[in-house]
Legacy VTK file of the C-alpha trace (Angstrom):
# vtk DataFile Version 3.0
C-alpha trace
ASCII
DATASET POLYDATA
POINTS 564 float
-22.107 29.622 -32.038
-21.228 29.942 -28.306
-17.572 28.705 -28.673
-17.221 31.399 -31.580
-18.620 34.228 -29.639
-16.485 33.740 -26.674
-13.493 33.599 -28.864
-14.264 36.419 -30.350
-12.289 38.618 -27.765
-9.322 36.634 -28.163
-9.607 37.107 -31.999
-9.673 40.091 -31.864
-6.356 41.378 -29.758
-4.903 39.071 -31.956
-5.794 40.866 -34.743
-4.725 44.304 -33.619
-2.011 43.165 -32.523
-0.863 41.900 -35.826
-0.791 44.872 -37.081
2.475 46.117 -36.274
3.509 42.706 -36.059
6.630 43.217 -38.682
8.360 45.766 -36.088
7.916 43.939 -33.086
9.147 40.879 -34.748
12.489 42.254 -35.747
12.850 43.785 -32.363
12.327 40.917 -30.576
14.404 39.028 -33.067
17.133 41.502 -32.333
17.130 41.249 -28.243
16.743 37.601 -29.142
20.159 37.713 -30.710
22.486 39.479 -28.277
21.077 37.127 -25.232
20.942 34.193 -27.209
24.470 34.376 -28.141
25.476 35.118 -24.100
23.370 32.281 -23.202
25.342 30.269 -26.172
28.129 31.280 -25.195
27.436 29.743 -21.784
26.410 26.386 -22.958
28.896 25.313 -25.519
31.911 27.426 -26.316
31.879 28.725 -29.954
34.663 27.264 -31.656
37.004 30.303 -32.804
36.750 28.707 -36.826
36.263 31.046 -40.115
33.561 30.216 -42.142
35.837 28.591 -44.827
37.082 26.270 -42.273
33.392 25.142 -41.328
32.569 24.426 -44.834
35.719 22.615 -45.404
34.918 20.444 -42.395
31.695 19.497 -43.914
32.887 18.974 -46.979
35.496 16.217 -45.609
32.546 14.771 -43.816
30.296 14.999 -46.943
33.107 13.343 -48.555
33.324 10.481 -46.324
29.868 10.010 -45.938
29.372 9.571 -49.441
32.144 7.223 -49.785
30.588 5.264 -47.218
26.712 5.415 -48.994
28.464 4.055 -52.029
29.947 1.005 -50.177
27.013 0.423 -48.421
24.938 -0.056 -52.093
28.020 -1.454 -53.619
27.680 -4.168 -50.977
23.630 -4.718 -51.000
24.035 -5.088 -54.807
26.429 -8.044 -54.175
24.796 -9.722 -51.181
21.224 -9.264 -52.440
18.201 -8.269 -49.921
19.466 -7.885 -46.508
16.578 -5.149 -43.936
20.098 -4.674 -41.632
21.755 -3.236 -44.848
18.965 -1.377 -46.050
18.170 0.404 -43.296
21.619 1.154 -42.800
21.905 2.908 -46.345
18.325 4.557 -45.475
20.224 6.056 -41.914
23.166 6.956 -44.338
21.055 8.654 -47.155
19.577 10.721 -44.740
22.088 11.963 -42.785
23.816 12.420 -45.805
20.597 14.863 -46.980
21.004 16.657 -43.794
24.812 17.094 -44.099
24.077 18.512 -47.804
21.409 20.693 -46.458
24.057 22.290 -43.409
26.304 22.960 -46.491
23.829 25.046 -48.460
22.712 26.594 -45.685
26.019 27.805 -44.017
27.077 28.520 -47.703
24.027 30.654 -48.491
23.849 32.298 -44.721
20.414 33.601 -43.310
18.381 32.573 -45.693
15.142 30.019 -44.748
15.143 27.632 -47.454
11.592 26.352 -46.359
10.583 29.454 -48.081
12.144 29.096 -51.422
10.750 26.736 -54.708
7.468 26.821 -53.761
4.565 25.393 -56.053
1.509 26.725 -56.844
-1.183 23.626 -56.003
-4.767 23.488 -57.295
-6.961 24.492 -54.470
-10.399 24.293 -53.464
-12.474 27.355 -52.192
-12.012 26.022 -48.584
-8.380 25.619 -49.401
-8.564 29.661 -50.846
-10.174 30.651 -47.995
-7.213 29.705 -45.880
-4.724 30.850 -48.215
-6.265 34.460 -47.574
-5.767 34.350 -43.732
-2.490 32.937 -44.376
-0.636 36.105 -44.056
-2.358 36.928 -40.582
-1.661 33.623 -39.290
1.972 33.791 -40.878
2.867 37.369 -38.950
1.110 36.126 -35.766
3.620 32.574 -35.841
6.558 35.132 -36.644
6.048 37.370 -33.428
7.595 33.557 -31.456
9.587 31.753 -34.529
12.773 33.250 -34.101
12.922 32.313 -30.323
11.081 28.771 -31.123
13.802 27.851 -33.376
16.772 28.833 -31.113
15.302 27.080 -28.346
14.767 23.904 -30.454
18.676 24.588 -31.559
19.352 24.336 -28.304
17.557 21.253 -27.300
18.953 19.354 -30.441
22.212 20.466 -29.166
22.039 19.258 -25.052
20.215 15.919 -26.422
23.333 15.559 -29.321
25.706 15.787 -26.757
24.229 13.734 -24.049
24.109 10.863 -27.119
27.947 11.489 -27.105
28.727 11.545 -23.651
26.899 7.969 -23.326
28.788 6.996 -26.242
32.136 7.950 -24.895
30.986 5.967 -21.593
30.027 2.891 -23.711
33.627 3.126 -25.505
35.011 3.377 -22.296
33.860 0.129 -20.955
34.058 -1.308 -24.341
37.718 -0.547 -24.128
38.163 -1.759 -20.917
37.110 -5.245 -21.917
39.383 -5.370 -25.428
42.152 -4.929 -22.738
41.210 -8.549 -20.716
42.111 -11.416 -21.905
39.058 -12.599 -24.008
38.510 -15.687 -26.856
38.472 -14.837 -30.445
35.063 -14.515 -30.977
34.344 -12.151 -27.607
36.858 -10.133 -29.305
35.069 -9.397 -32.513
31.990 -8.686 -31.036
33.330 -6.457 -28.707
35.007 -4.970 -31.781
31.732 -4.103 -34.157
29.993 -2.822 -30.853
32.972 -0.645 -30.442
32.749 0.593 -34.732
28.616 1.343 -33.896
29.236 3.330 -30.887
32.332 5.227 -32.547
29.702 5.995 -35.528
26.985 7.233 -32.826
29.417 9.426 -30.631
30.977 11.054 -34.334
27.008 11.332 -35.759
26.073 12.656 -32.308
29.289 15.632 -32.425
28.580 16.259 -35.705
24.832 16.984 -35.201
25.255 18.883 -32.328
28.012 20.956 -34.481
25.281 21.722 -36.957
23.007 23.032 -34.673
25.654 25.471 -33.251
25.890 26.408 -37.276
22.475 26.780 -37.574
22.487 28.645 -34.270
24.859 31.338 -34.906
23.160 31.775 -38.245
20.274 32.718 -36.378
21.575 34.483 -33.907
24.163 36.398 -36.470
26.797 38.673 -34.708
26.849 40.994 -31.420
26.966 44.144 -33.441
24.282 42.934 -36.156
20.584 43.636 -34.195
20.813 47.194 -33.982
21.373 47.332 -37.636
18.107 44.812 -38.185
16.209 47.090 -35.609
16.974 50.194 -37.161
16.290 48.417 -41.157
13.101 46.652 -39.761
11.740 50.300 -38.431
12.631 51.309 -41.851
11.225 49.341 -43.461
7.903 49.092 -41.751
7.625 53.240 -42.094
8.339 52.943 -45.734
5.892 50.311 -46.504
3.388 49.281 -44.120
3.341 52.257 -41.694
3.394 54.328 -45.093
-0.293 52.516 -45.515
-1.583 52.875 -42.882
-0.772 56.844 -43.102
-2.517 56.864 -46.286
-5.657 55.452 -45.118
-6.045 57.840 -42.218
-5.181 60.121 -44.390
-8.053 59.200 -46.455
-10.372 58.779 -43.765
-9.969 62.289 -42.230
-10.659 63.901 -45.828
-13.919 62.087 -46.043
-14.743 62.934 -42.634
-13.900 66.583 -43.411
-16.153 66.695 -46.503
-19.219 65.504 -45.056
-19.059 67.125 -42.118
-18.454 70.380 -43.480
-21.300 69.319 -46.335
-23.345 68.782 -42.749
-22.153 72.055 -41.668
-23.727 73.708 -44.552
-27.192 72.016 -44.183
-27.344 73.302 -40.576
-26.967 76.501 -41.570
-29.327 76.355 -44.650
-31.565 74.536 -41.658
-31.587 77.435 -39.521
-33.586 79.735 -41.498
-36.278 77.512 -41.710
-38.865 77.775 -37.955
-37.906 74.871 -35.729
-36.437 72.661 -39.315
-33.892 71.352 -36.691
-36.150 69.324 -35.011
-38.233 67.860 -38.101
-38.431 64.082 -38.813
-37.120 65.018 -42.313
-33.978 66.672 -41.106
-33.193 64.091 -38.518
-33.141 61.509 -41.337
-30.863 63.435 -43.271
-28.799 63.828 -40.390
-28.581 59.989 -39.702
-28.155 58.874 -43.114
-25.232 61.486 -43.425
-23.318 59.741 -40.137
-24.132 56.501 -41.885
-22.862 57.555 -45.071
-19.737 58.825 -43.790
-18.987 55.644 -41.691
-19.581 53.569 -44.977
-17.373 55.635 -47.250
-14.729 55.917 -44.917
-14.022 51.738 -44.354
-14.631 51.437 -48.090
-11.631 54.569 -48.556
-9.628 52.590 -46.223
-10.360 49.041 -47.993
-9.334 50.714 -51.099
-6.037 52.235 -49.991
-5.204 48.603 -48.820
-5.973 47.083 -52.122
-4.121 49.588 -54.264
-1.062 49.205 -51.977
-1.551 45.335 -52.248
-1.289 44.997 -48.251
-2.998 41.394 -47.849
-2.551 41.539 -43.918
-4.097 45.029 -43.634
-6.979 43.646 -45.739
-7.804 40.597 -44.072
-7.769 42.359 -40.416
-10.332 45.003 -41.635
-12.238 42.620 -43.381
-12.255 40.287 -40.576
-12.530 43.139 -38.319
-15.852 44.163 -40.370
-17.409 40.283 -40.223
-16.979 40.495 -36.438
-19.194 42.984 -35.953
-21.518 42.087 -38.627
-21.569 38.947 -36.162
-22.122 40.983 -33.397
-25.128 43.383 -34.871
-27.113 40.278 -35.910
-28.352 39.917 -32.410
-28.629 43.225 -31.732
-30.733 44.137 -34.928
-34.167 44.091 -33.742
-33.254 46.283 -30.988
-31.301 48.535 -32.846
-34.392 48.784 -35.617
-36.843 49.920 -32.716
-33.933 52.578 -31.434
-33.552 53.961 -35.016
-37.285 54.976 -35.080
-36.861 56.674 -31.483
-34.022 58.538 -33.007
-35.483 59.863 -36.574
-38.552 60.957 -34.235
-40.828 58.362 -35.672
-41.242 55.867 -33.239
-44.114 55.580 -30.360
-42.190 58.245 -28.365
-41.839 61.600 -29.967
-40.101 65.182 -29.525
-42.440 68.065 -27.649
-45.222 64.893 -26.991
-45.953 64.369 -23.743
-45.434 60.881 -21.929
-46.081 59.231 -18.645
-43.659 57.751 -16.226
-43.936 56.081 -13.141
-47.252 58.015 -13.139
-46.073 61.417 -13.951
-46.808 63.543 -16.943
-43.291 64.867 -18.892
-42.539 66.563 -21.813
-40.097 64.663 -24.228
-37.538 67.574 -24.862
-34.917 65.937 -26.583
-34.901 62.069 -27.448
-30.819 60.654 -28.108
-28.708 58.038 -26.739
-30.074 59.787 -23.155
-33.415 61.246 -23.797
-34.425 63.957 -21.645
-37.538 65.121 -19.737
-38.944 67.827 -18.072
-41.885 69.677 -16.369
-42.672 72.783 -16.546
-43.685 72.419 -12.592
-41.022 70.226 -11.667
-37.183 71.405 -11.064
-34.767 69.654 -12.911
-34.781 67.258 -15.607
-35.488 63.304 -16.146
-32.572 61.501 -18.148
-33.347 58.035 -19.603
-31.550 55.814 -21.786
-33.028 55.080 -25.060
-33.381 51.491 -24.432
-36.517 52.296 -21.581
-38.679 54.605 -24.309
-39.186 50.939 -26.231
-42.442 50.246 -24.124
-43.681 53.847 -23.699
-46.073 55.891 -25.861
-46.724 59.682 -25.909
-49.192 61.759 -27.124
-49.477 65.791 -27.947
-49.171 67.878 -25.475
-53.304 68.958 -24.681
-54.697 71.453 -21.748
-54.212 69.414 -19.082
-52.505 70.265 -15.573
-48.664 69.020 -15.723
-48.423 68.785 -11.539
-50.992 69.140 -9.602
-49.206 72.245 -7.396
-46.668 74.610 -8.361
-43.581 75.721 -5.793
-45.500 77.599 -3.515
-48.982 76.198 -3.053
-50.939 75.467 -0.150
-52.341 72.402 -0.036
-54.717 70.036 2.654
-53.646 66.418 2.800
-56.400 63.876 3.105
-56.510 64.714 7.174
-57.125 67.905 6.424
-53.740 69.316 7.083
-52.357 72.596 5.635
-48.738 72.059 3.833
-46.789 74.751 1.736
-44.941 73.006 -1.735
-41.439 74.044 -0.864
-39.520 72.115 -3.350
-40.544 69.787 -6.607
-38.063 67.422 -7.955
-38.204 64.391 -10.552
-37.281 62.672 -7.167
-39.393 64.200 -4.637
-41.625 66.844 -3.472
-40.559 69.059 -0.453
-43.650 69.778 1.937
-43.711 72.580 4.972
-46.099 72.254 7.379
-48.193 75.401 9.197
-45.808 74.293 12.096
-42.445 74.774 10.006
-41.989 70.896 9.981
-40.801 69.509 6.498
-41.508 66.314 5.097
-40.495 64.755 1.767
-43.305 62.896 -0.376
-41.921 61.247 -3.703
-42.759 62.620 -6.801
-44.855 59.577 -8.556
-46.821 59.171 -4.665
-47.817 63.272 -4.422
-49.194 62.808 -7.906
-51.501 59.895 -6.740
-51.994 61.124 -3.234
-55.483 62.795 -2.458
-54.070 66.553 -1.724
-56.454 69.500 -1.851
-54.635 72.595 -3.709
-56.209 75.424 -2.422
-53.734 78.045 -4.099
-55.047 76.476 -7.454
-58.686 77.134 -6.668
-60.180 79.932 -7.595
-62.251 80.386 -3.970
-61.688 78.580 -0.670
-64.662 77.708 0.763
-63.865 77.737 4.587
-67.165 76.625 6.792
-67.796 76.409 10.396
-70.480 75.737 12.950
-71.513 77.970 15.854
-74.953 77.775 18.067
-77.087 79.759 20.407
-79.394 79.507 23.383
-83.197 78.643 22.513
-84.120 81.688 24.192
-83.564 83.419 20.332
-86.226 81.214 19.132
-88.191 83.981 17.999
-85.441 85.857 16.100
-83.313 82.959 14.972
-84.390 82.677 11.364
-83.771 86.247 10.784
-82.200 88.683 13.088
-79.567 85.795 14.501
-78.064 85.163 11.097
-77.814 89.116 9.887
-75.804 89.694 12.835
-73.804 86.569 12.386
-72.919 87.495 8.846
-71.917 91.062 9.498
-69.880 90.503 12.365
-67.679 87.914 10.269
-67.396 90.265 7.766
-66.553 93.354 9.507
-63.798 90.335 11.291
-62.315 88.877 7.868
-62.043 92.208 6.475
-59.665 93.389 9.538
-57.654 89.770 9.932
-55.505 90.899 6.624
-55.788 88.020 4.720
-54.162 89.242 1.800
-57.517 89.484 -0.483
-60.495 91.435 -1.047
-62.651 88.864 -2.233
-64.587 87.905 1.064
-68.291 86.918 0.658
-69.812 84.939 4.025
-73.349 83.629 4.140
-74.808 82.326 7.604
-77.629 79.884 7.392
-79.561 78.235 9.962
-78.472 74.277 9.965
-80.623 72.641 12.924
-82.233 72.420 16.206
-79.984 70.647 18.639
-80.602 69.204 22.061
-79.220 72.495 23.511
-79.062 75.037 20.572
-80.076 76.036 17.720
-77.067 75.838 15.528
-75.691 77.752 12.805
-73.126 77.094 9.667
-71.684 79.744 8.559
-69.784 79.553 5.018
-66.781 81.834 4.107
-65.720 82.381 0.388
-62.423 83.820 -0.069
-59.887 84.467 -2.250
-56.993 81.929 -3.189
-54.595 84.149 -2.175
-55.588 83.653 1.468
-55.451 80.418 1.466
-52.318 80.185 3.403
-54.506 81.489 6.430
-56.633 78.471 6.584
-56.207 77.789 10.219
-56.534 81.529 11.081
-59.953 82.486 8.871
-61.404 79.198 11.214
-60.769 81.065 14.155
-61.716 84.387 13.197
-65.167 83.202 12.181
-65.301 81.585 15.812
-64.505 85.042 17.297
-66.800 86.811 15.588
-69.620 84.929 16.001
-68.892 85.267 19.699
-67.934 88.699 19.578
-71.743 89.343 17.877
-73.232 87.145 21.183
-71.122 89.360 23.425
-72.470 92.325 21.897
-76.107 91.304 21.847
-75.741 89.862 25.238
-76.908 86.224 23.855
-75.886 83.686 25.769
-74.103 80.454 24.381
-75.584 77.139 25.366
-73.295 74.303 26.827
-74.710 70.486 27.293
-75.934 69.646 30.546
-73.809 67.653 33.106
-75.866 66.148 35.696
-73.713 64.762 38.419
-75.079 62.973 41.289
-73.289 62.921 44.666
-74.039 59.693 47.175
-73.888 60.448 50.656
-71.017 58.743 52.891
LINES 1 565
564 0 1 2 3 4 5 6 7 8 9 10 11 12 13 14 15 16 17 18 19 20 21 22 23 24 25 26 27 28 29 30 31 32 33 34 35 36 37 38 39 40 41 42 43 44 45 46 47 48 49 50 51 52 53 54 55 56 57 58 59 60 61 62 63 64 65 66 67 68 69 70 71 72 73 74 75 76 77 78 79 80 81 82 83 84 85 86 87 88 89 90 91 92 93 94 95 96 97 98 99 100 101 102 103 104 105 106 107 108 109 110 111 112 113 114 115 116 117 118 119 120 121 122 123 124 125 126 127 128 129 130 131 132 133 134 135 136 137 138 139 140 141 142 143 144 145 146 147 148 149 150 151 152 153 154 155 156 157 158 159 160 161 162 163 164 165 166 167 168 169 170 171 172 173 174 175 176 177 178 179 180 181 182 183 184 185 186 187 188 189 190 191 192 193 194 195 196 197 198 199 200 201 202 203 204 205 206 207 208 209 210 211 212 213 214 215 216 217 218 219 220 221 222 223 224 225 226 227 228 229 230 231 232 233 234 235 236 237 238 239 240 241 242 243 244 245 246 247 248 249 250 251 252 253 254 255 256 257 258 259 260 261 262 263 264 265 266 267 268 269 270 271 272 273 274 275 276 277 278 279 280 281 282 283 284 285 286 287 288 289 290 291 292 293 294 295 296 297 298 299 300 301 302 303 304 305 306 307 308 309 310 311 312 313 314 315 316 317 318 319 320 321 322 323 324 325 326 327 328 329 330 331 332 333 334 335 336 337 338 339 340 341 342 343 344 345 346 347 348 349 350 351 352 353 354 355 356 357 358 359 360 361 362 363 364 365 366 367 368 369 370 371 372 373 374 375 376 377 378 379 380 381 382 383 384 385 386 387 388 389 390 391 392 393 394 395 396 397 398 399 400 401 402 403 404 405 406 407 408 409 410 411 412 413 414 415 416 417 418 419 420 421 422 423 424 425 426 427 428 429 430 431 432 433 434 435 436 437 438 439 440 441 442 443 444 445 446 447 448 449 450 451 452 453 454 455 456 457 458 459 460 461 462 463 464 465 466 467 468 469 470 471 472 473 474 475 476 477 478 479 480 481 482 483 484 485 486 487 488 489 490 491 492 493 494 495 496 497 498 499 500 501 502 503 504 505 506 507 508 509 510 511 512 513 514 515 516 517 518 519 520 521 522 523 524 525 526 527 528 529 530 531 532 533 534 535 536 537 538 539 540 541 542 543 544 545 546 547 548 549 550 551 552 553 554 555 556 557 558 559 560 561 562 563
């Protein structure tokens, strides 16, 4: 299974790139043929011969040859079994075959005779299944035969001649020893070696000769390619390229009919409150998407069979098994992303969901859900893939952020911040001071802050003590005076609210005072003046001492001084 899936790339530019394979084949075929006939041209000289001359010089030599077959068996049938003989009629009967086959083929020009008087064998259903990818295989072979064969032409042709070149150097010396003085018998030796290499040099020059045949048959004439080009083009248009016209022709009509039949739902969808958004709808939608991807490959499959395009039909088909391949693995996941998508999975439109510790409303769930809060700026994108593990829940009375842009709020060291900013990535904090700081999002939400803008009342309380000397009037006069004097303060400090309610209370008798806690309960709106309404109550209460003329206790320091 590994090998197969890592091949499958490679499959598969091979497949689309079969499919104008018919085109590019002649054109290559045609450049082919003007530089194969310059680089001919180069190598061995075209002899300047009509074609009824070539086929009269193999028909001497076919002559011959047979003449020379029918000694051969003539003399076998006298002598009786002799292997030399044999095998020397086997070497003649096929060179003979190849000679006959030259003929026909010069005779019948540019015709492949491999392809012609083919059989029809009994096959088996592996056999069938090969025969069907035959075609593909075929056109992706014919995108390289044309130059394979001319290149093997050419081979057969340097390998002919070197033969006859070391047969005309083995004459040579041959020749050069009939012309010594040697016995009898030297002489007839040197004499049959002489006939055999005379019979290789004229079988090497007349092999090579075919294959300069066969060569220019191949190659055909310099003003011959743009007339294949310009037929091949034709021909493709007319016939293949006319297919696959039809079939995007057919596959933008049933595109166009569903998606105007989709059209038409919307619209009837619309006057029904928030139908759009309805588990029943979004099925609908789906199975219309599906419906139309299904109807248009079987359109396309169709227009393929009825123009009887095998290669057409085994890429799509093949095309289709590949990624049937390919979603097996990818099933369960895409099972659990279809119920996210028809809204009937554990994550669900208008629900509200945690993440990373924040609260979000699910406005839209797709390929890229989306998320927002009504107290955060911005939205939260996620991929569909991430809302497998999460769960949501309807949307109840609970507090979305804990501040809103805005709010004052106390940190856990009891330090006033304004909320200047709120982001899904972080939230932008302004201290009494004017220093900023930046808190993320998922941390603020955890973090211990105090919202006093959120509260209905602050509750601001401070502590403030006086001399025993008020012993007598301390549980009465001490803390009407207190109380009034704050008031009469906090009302004149502008704290942007009228709700101002203070209550003074005796707390305890210290080591040097009797102490006093006074409580302040204000509005939310002045909460912003945190720092201030602690001061004020300080003045006050020692504006009331100042204006009583009671004095303020202070520990005592007792230093001692040592004489030098």
């Amino acid at each position: 299974m590994k090998s197969t899936r890592h091949n499958r790339p490679i499959l598969l530019l091979l497949f689309l790139a079969s499919m104008l394979v018919n085109a590019n084949n002649a054109y290559s075929q045609a450049l082919d043929a003007g530089k194969d006939e310059n680089r001919t041209e180069a190598v061995v000289p075209a002899p300047e011969k009509t074609l009824s001359d070539k086929l009269d010089e193999l028909s001497n030599v076919l002559t011959d040859k047979n003449k020379d077959l029918n000694r051969l068996k003539s003399k076998l049938s006298k002598v009786g079994p002799d292997p030399a003989l044999e095998a020397e009629i086997s070497r003649a009967t096929q060179e003979l075959d190849i000679l006959r086959k030259s003929f026909e083929q010069l005779a019948i020009g540019n015709i492949n005779l491999d392809s012609v008087r083919v059989e029809e064998p009994n096959l088996t259903w592996q056999e069938e299944l090969t025969l069907a990818v035959k075609p593909l295989l075929e056109n992706l072979r014919g995108l390289t035969e044309g130059p394979r064969k001319r290149e093997n032409l050419r081979q057969a042709m340097a390998h002919q001649k070197n033969i006859a070149e070391k047969a005309e150097r083995a004459l040579a010396s041959i020749e050069a020893l009939l012309a010594t003085d040697t016995s009898k018998a030297q002489q007839s030796q040197l004499k049959a070696l002489q006939s055999k290499w005379q019979r290789t040099r004229e079988n090497a020059e007349r092999e090579e000769q075919l294959a300069l045949y066969q060569l220019e048959s191949l190659s055909g004439s310099k003003s011959d390619w743009f007339t294949t080009l310009k037929e091949s083009t034709i021909d493709f248009f007319q016939e293949r390229g006319l297919t696959i016209l039809l079939a995007i022709v057919v596959s933008f009509l049933i595109w166009l009919t569903l998606a105007g039949l989709s059209k038409l739902l919307d619209k009837t969808g619309k006057s029904t409150s928030r139908y759009s958004n309805r588990t029943t709808y979004r099925v609908i939608a789906y199975a219309q998407r599906l419906l139309t991807v299904i109807l248009i490959v079987i359109g396309v499959l169709t227009v393929f069979f009825i123009r009887g395009d095998i290669l057409l039909l085994v890429i799509t088909l093949t095309l289709l098994f590949a990624a049937a391949l390919g979603l097996k693995n990818l099933l369960p996941q895409f099972l659990a992303e279809s119920r996210l998508l028809l809204n009937i999975g554990a994550v669900r439109e208008h629900e509200q969901i945690v993440i990373d510790g924040v609260p979000w409303r699910v406005a839209s769930i797709n390929m890229f859900s989306k998320f927002t809060n009504p107290e955060i700026q911005g939205t939260l994108r996620l991929p569909l893939s991430e809302l497998k593990d999460l769960k949501s829940r309807p949307v109840t009375e609970e507090k979305w952020f804990p501040s809103s842009k805005g709010d004052w709020v106390l940190d856990s060291a009891n330090k006033l911040y304004e909320v200047v900013k709120q982001t899904p990535l972080a939230v932008e904090l302004q201290s009494a001071q004017g220093t900023n700081k930046l808190v993320p999002t998922s941390t603020y939400f955890s973090a211990e802050f105090v919202n006093l803008t959120k509260s209905k009342r602050i509750r601001i309380t401070s502590t403030f003590g006086v001399g025993y000397e008020l012993q007598s009037i301390a549980l009465d006069e001490v803390p009407n005076v207190f109380k009034e004097v704050v008031t009469e303060h906090l009302n004149n400090a502008a704290l942007d609210t009228d709700q101002i309610d203070v209550r003074v209370e005796f707390a305890k008798a210290g080591e040097s005072s009797l102490d006093y806690i006074v409580i302040a309960q204000l509005g939310s709106n002045a909460s912003k003046y945190f720092y201030r309404i602690e001061r004020t109550i300080q003045q006050a209460c020692v504006d009331a001492c100042n204006q009583k003329g009671w004095g303020i206790p202070f520990p005592q320091l007792t230093v001692h001084h040592q004489p030098v």
